[in-house]
Backbone as CSV, one residue per row, in Angstrom:
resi,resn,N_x,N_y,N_z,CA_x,CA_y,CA_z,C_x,C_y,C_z
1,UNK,40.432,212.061,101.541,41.862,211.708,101.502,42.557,212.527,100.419
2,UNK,43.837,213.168,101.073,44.770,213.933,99.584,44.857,212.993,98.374
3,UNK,44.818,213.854,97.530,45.575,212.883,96.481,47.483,213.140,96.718
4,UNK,48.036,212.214,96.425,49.101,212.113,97.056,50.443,212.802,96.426
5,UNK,51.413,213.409,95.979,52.424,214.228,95.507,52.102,216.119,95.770
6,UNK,52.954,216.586,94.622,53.157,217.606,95.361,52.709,218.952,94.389
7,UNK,52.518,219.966,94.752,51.871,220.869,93.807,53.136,221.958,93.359
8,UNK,52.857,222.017,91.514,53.901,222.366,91.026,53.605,224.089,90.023
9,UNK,54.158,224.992,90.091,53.753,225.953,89.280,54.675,226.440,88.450
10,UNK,53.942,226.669,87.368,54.820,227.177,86.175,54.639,228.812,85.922
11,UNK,56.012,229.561,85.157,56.054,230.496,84.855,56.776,230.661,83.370
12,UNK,56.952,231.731,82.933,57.997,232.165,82.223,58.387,233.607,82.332
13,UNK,59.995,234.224,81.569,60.381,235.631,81.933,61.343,235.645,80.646
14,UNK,61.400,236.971,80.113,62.122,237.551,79.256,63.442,237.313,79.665
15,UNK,64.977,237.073,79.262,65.972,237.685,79.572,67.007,238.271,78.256
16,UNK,67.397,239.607,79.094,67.945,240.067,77.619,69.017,239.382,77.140
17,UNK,69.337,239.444,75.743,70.644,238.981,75.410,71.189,240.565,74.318
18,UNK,72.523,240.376,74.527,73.298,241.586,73.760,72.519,243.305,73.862
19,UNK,72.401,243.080,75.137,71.122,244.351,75.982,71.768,245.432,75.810
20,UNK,71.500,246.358,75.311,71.276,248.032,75.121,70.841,248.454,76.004
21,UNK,71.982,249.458,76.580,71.181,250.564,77.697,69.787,251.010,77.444
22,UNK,69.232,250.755,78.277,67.837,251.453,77.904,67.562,253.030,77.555
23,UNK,68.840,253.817,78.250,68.589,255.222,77.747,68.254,255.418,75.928
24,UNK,69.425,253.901,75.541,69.393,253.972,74.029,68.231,253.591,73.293
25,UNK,67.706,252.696,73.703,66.489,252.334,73.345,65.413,253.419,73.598
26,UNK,65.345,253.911,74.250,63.990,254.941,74.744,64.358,256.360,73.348
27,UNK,65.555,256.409,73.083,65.701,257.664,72.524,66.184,257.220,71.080
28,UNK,66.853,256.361,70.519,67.041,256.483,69.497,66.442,254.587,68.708
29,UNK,65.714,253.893,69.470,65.010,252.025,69.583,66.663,251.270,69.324
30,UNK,65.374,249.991,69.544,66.318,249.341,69.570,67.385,248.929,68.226
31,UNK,68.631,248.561,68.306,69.464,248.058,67.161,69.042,246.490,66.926
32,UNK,70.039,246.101,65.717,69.467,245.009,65.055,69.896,243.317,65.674
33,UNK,71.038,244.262,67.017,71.494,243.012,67.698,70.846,242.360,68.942
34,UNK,69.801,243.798,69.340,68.612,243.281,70.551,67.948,242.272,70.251
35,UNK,67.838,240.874,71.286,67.192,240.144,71.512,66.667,239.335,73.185
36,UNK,65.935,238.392,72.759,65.486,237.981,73.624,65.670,236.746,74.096
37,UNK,65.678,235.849,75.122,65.712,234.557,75.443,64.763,234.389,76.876
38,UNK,64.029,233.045,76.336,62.929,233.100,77.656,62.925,232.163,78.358
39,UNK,63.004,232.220,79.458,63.472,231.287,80.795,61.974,230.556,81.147
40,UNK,61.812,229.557,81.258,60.423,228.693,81.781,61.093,228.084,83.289
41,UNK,60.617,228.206,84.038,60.269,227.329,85.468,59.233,226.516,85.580
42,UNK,59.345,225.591,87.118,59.234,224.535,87.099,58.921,224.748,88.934
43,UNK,58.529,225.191,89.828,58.738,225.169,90.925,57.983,224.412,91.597
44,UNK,58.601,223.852,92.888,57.183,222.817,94.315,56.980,224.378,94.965
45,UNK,55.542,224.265,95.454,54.917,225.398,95.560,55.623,224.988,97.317
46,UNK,55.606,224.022,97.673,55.567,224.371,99.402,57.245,224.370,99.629
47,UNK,57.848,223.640,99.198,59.992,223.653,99.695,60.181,224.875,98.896
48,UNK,59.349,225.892,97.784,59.536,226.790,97.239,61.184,226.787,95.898
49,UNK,61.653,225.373,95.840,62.841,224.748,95.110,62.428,224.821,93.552
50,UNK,63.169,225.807,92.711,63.369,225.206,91.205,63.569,223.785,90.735
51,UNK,62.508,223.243,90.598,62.879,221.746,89.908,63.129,221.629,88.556
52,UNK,62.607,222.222,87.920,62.630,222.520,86.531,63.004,223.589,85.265
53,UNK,63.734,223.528,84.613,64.173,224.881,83.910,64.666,224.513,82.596
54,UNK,63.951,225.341,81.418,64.119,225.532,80.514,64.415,226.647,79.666
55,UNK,65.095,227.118,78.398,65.584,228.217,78.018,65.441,228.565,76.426
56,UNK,64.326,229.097,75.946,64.116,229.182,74.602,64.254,230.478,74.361
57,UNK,63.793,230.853,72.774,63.953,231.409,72.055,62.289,232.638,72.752
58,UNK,62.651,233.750,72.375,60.968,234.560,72.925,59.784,234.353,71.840
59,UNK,60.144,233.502,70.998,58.860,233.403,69.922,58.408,231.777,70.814
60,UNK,58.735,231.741,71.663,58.100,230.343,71.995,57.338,230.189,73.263
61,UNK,56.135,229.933,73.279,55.060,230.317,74.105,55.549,229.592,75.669
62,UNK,54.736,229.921,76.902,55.102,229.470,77.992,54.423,228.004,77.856
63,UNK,53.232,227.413,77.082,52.109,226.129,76.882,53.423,225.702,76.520
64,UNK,54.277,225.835,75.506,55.093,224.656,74.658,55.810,223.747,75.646
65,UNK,56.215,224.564,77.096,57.273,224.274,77.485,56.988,223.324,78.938
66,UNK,55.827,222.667,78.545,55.024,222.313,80.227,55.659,220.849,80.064
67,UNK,55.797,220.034,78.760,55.811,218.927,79.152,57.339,218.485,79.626
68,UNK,58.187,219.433,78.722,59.480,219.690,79.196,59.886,219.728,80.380
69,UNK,59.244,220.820,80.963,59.400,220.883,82.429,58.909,219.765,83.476
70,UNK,57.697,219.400,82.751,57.905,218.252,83.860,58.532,216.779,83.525
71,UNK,58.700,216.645,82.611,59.750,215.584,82.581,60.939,215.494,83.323
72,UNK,61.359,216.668,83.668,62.505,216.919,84.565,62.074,216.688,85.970
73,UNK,60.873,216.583,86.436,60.669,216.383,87.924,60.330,214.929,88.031
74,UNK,61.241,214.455,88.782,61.514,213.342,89.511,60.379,212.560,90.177
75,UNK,60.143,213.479,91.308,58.757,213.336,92.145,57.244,213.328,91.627
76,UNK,56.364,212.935,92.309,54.654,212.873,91.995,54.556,214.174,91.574
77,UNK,53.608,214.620,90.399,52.945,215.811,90.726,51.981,215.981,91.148
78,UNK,51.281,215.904,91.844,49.693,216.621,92.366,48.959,217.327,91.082
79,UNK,49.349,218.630,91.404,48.885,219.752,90.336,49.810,220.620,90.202
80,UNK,49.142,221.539,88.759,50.512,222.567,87.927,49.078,223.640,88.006
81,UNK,49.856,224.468,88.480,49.747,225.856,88.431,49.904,226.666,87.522
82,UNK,49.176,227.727,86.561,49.402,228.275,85.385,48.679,229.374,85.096
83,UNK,49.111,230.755,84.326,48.115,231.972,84.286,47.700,231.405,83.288
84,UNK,46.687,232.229,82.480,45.698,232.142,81.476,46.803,231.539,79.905
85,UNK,47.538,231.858,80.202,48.989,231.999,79.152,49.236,230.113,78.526
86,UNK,48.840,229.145,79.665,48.816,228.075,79.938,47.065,227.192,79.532
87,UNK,46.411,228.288,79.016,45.160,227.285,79.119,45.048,226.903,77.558
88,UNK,45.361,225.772,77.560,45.735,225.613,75.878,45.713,224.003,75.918
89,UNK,45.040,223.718,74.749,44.756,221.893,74.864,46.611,221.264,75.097
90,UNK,47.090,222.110,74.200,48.633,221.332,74.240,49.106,220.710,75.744
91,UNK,48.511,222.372,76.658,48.876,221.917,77.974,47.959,220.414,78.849
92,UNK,46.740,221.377,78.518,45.931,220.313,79.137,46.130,218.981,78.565
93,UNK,46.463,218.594,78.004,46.336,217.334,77.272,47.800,216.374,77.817
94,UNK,48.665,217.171,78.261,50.162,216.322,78.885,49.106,216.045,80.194
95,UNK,48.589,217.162,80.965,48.583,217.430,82.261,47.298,216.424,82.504
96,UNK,46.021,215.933,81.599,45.042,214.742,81.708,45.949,213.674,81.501
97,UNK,46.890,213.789,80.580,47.237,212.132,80.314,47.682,211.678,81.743
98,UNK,48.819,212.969,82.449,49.420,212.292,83.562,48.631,212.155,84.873
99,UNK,47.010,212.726,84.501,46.640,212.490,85.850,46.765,213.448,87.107
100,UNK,47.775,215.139,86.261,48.267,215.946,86.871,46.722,216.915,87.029
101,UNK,46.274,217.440,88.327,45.337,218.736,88.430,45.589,219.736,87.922
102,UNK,44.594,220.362,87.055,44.835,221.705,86.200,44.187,222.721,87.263
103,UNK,45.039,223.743,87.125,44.658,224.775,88.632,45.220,225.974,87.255
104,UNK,44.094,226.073,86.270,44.915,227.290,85.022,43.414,228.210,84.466
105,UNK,43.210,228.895,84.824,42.138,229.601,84.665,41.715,229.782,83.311
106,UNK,40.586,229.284,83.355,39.941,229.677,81.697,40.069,230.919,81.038
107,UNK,40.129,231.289,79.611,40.061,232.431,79.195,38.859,233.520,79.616
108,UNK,38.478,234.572,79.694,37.792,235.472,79.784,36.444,234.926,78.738
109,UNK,36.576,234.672,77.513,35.662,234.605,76.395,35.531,232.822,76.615
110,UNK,36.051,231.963,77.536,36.107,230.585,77.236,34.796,229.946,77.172
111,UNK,34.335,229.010,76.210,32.883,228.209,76.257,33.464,226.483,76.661
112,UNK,32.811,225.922,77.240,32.232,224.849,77.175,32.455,223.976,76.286
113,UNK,33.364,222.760,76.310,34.193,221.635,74.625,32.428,221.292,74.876
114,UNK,31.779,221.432,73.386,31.195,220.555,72.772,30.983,218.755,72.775
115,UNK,32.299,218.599,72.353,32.763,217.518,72.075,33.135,216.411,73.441
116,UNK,32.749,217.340,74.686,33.605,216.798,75.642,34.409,216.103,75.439
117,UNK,35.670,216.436,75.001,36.603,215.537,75.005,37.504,215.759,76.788
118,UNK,38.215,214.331,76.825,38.544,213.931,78.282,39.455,215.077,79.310
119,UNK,40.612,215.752,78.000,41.326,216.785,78.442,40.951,217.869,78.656
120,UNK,40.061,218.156,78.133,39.101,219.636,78.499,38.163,219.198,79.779
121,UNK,37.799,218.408,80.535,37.040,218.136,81.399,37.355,219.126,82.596
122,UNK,38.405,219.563,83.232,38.453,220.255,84.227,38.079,221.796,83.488
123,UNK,38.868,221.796,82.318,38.404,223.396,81.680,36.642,223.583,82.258
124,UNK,36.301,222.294,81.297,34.898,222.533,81.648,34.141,223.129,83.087
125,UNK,34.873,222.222,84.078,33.866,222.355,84.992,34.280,223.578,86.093
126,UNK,35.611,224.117,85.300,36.571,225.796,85.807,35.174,226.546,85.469
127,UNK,34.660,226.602,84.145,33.827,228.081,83.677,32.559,227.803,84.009
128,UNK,32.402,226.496,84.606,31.107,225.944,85.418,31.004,227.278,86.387
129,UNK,32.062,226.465,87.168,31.767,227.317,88.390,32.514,228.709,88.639
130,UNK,32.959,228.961,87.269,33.457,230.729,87.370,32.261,231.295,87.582
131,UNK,31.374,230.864,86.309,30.113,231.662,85.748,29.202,231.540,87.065
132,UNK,29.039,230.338,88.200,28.481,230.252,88.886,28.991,231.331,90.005
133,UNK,30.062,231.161,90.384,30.202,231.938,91.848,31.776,232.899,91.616
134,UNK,32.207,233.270,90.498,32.994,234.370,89.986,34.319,233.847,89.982
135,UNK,35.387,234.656,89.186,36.582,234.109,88.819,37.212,234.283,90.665
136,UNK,37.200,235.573,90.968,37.928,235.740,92.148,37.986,234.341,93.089
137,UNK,36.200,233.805,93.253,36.118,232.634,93.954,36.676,231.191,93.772
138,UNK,36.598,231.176,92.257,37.340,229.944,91.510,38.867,229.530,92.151
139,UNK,39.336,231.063,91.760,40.754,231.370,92.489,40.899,231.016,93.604
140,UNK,40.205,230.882,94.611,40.638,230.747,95.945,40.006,230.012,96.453
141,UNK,39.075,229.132,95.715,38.848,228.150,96.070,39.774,226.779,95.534
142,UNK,40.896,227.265,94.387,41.485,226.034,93.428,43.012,226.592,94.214
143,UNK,43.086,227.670,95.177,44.411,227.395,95.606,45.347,228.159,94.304
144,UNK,44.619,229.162,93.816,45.373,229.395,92.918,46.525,230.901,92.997
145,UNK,46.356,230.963,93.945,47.229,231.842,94.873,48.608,231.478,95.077
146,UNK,49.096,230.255,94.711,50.134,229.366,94.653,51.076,229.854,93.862
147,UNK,49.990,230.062,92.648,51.232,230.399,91.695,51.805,231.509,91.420
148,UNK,51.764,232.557,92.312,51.925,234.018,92.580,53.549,233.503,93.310
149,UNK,54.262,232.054,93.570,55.134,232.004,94.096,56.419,231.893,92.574
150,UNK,55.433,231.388,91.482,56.235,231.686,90.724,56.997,232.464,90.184
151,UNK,55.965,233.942,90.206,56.130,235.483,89.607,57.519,235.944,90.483
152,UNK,57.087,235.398,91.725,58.557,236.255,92.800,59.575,234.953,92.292
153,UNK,59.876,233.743,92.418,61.271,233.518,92.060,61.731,234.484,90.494
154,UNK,60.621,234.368,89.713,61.495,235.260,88.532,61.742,236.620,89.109
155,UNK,61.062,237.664,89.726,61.605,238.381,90.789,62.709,238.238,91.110
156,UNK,62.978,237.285,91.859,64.293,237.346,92.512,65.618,236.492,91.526
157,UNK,65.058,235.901,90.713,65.848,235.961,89.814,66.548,237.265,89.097
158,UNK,65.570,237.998,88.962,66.418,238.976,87.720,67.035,240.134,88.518
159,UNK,66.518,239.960,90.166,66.974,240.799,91.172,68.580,240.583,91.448
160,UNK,68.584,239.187,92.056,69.733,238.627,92.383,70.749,237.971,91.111
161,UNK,70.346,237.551,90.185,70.756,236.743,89.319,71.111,237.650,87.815
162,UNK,70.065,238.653,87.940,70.665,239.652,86.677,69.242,239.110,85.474
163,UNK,68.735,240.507,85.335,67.962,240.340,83.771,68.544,240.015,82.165
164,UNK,69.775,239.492,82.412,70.511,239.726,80.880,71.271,238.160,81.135
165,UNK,71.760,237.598,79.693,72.348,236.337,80.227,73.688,237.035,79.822
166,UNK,75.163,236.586,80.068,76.103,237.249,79.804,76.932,235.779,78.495
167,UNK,76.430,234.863,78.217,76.716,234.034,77.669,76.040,234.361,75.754
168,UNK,76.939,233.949,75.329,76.475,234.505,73.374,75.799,233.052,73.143
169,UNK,76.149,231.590,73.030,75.983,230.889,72.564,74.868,230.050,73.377
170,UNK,73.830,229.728,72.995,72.903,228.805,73.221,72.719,227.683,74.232
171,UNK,73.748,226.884,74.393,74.064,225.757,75.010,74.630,226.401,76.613
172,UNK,75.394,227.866,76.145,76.317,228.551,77.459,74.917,228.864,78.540
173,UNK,74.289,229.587,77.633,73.233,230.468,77.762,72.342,229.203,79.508
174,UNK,72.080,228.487,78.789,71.026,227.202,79.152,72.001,227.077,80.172
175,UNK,73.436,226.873,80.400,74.013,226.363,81.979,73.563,227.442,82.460
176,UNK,74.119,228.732,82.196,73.879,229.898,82.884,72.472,229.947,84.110
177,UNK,71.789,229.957,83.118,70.419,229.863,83.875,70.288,228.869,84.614
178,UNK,70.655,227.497,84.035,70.241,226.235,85.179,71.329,226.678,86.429
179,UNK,72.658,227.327,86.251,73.526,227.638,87.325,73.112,228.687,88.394
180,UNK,72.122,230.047,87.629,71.518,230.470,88.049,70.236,230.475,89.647
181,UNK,69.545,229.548,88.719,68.307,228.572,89.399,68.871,227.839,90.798
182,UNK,69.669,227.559,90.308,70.599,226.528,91.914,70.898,227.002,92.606
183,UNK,71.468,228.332,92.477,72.019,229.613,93.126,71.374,229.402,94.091
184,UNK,69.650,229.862,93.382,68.451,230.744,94.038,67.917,229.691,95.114
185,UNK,68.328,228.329,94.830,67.596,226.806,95.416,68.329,227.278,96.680
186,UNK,69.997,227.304,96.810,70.714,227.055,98.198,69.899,228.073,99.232
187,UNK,70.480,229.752,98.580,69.983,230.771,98.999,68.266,230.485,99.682
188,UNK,67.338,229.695,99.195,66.623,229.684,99.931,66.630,229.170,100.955
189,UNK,67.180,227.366,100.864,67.418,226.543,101.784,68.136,227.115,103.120
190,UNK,69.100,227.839,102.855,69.748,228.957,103.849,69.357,229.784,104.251
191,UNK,68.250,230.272,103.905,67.545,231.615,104.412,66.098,231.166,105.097
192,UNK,65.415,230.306,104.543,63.780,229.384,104.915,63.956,229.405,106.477
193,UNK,63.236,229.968,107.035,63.241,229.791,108.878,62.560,228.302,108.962
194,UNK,63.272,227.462,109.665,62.441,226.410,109.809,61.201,226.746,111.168
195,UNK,60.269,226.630,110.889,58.583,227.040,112.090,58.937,225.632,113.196
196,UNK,59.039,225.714,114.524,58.674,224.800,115.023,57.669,225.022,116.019
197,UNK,56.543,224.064,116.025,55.483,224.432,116.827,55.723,223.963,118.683
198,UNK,55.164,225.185,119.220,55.705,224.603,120.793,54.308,224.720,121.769
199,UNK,53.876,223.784,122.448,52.762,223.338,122.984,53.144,224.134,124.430
């Protein structure tokens, strides 16, 4: 039997703020007003819908921003989706309390908690069976192909939506993007072929 809700993947993406042509940067670097602001998502892997969105500073890791994001989703989660960027007790430790499936690939160098403690339990039994039957297999056996849906909304974010925020202040910045994100929600809903099967 499924376990019952819905499977969720996380990302994050650079966006510039007070952006310099890049010709300028390549030839003479950057000035002292270049910066950065970093967009976190929140997506359902199958309606392909932004549920979640957050907007920090680039010194702030994509792990910080998991519990955030899902506080904002309404619905069950199933499981969260996450690159290596995500395998961090901070994360795991929201994602055991809630009961949420970790689908976040162990580090390259990762060992085995000692201590077994409760939140590391799926870590654990990830490098079980990496070491047993290889990362590639882990991958596609945990469905982790999912979260490759994340990489393209930021794609089509910075495609359609623009790599730079055009807002100075913090608070502007944060509608921008959540105004952004909604954009990208309709545009799908309008574009998604609905499949109907015919016997």
């Amino acid at each position: 039997m499924a376990t019952p809700g819905r499977d969720r993947v996380g990302d994050g993406t650079g966006l510039k703020v007070y952006g310099e042509g890049e010709w300028k940067v390549r030839n003479h670097g950057a000035g002292k007003q270049r910066t950065w602001m970093k967009l976190h998502i929140a997506r359902d892997s199958e309606s392909q819908q932004i549920e979640a969105v957050t907007l920090t500073s680039n010194a702030v890791d994509d792990a910080t921003e998991v519990a955030s994001l899902l506080g904002q989703i309404k619905k069950k989660v199933r499981s969260f989706a996450g690159d290596g960027a995500y395998d961090k007790d901070k994360v795991r430790k929201v994602l055991s309390k809630s009961g949420i499936r970790q689908v976040i690939p162990p580090q390259h160098n990762a060992v085995s908690d000692k201590e077994q403690r409760k939140h590391r339990i799926e870590r654990d039994q990830a490098i079980k069976t990496i070491e047993a039957i290889g990362r590639k297999e882990w991958k596609e056996q945990q469905g982790y192909h999912q979260r490759s849906k994340a990489e393209t909304v930021m794609f089509r974010y910075k495609t359609i939506i623009g790599g730079a925020l055009a807002a100075r202040i913090k608070e502007h910045q944060k509608t921008e993007v959540t105004i952004g994100c909604k954009i990208l929600n309709i545009m799908m809903q309008t574009a998604k072929p609905k499949s109907i099967k015919v016997a």
